[in-house]
C-alpha positions in Angstrom: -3.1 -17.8 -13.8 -3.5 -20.4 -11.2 -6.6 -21.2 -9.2 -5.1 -19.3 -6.5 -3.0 -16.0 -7.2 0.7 -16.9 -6.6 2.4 -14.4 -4.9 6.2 -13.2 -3.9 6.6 -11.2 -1.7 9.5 -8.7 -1.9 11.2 -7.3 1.2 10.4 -10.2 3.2 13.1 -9.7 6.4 11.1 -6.3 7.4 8.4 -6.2 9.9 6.1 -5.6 6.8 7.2 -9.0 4.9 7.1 -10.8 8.2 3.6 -9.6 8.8 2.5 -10.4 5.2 4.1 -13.9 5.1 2.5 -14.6 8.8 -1.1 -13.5 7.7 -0.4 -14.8 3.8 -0.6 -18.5 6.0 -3.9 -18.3 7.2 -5.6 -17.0 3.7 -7.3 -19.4 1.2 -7.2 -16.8 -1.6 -4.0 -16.9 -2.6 -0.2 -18.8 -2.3 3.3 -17.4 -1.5 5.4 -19.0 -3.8 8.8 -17.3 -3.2 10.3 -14.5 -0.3 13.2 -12.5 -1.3 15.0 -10.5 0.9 17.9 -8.1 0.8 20.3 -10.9 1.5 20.8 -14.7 0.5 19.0 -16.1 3.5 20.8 -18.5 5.8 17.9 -21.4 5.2 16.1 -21.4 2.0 12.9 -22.5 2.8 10.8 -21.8 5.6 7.2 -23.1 6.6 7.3 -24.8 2.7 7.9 -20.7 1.3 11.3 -20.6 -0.8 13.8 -17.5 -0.1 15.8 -15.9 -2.2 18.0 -13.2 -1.7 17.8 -9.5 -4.1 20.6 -11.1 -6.5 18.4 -13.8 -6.8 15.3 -12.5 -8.0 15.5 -13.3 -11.4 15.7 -17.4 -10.3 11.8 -16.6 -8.4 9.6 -19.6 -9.4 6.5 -17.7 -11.6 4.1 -15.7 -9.9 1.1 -13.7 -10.6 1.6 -10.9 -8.5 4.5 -9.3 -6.1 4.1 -7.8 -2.8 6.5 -5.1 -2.2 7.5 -3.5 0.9 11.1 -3.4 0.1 13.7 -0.1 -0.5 13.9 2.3 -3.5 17.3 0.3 -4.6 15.3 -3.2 -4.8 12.4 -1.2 -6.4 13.7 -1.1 -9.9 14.6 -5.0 -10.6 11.6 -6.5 -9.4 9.3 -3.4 -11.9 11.6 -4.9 -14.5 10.8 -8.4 -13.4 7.5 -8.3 -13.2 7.1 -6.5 -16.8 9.5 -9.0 -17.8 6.9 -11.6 -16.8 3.5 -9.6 -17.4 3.0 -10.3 -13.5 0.9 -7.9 -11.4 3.1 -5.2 -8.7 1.3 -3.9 -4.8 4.4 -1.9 -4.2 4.4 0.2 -0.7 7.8 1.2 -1.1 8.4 5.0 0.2 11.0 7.2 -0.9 10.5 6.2 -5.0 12.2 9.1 -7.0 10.7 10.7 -9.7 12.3 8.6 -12.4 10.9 5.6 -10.5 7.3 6.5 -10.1 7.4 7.1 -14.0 8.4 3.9 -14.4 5.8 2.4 -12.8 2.8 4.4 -14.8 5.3 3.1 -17.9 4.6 -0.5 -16.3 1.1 0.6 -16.3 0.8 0.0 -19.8 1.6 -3.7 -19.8 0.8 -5.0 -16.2 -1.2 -3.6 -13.4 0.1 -2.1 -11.2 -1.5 -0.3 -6.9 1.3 1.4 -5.3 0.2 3.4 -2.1 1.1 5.1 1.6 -1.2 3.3 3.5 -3.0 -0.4 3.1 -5.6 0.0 5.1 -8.9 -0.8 3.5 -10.5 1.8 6.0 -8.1 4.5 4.2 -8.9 3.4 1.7 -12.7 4.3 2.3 -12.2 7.3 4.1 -10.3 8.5 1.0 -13.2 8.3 -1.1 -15.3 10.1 1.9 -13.2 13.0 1.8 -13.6 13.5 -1.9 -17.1 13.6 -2.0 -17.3 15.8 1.2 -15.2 18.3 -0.3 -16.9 18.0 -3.5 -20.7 18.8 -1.6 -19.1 21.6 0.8 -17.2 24.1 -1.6 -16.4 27.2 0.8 -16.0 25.2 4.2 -12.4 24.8 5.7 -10.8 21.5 5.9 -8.0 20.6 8.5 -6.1 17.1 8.5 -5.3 15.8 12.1 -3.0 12.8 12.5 -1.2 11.3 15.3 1.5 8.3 15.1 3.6 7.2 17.8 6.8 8.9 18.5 9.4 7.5 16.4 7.6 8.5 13.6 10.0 11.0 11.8 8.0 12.6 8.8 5.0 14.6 9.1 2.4 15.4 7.5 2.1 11.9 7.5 1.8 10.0 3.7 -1.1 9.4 4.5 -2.6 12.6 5.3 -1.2 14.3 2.4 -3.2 11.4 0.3 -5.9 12.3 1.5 -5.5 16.0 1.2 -5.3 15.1 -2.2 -8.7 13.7 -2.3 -9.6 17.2 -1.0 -8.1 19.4 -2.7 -9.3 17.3 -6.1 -12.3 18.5 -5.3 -12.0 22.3 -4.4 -10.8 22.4 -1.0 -7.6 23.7 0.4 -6.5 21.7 3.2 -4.4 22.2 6.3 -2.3 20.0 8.2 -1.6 19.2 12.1 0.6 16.4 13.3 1.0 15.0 17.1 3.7 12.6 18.0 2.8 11.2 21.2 3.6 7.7 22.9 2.7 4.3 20.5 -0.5 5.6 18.7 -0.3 3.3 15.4 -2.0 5.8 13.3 -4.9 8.0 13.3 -6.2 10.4 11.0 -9.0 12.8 11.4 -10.8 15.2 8.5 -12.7 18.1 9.5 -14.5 20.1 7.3 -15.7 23.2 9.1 -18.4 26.2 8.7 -20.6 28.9 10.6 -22.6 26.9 13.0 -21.8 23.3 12.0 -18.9 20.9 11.4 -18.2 17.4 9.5 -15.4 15.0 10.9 -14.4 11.9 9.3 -12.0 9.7 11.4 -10.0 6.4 10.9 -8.3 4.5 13.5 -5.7 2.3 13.0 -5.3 -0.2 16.6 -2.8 -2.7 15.2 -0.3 -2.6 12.4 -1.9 -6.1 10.9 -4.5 -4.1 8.9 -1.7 -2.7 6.5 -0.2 -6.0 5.6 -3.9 -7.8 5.6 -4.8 -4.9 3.1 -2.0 -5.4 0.5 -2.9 -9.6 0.9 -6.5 -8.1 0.0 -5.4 -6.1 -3.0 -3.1 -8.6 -4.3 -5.6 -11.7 -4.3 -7.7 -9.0 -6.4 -5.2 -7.7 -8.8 -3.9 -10.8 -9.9 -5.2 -11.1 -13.5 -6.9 -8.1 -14.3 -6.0 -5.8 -17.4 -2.9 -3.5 -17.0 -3.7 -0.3 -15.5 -2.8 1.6 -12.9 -5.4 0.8 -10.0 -6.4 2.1 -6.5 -7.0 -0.1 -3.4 -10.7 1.7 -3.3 -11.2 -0.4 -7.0 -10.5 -3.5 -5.3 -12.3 -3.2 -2.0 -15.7 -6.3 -1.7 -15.6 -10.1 -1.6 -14.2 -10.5 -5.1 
């Protein structure tokens, strides 16, 4: 591996590529080395980052890890191209069927892998917060707020259900509320409640920056480790 992780980042015409090429510009931990996006771009290089189109992945220059916030149909060839090159995968790509998400704890085995819901390294935290709360107050209800903006479609949110998870890993039985009101970016709220006394654990998300700035983060960290699959909370700190 280079000095510097090189990374491609896959689904690059979204708002998420966008986002993670514009804040990948201002990082000295790592280098985009290729964009691909679902079509053959019009120009093929663009502030000194080469673009491919999906038909082109297999021509990428070599990387260390991929970035992917992409669709379930592009999912498949870059897994394959990345085992193909024993290069590292951050995938945030919803909507993977079952067959896929076997496929990446197959990749597991040869590369590491992080694929999850939310980026945020604050998630990330509170995650890990709600599993040792509910593992400390066995007995005591546990409700998941979270709010979004309104053209959010799904709810419970991804990332509510992860961290529901977290709780019921450890005992507890959560329940869900969603509100859909005006541009909230995301915020999700954990109460754990008994007789007399309550626990709340909160994350706010302000600008939509903080997901793509947490997959940079994970990928600059994941680059060359051992193959596994891996959480964002084992590659939270400097290094």
């Amino acid at each position: 591996m280079s000095a510097r992780p090189r990374v491609l980042v896959h689904g690059a015409s979204g708002r998420m590529g966008q986002a993670l090429l514009r804040l990948a510009a201002g990082r000295e931990d790592l280098d985009v080395v290729a964009a691909v996006s679902g079509r053959a771009p019009k120009q093929r290089v663009i502030d000194g980052v080469p673009y491919f189109g999906a038909s082109e992945l297999g021509g990428a220059p070599t990387f260390d890890v991929a970035v992917d916030f992409s669709l379930p149909g592009g999912f498949d060839p870059l897994l394959a191209l990345c085992v193909k090159r024993g290069a590292g995968l951050v995938s945030g790509t919803t909507g993977l069927d079952d067959a896929q998400r076997g496929a990446l704890d197959a990749a597991a085995a040869t590369i590491p892998v992080v694929w999850a819901s939310n980026f945020s390294l604050g998630v990330a935290v509170l995650q890990d917060l709600v599993a040792r709360a509910a593992a400390v107050l066995p007995g005591w209800d546990c409700d998941i707020v979270e709010s979004h903006h309104t053209r959010k479609l799904d709810a419970p949110s991804g990332t509510a259900l992860t961290l529901g998870e977290a709780a019921a890993g450890q005992g507890a039985t959560p329940h869900y509320a969603s509100i859909r009101a005006g541009d909230i970016v995301g915020e999700h709220l954990v109460q754990f409640t008994s007789h007399g006394e309550r626990v709340e654990l909160v994350h706010r998300a302000t600008n939509r920056d903080i997901f793509a700035g947490g997959a940079l983060h994970v990928a600059a960290r994941l680059a060359g480790r051992a193959p596994g699959r891996y959480a964002i909370a084992d590659l939270l700190g400097a290094s």
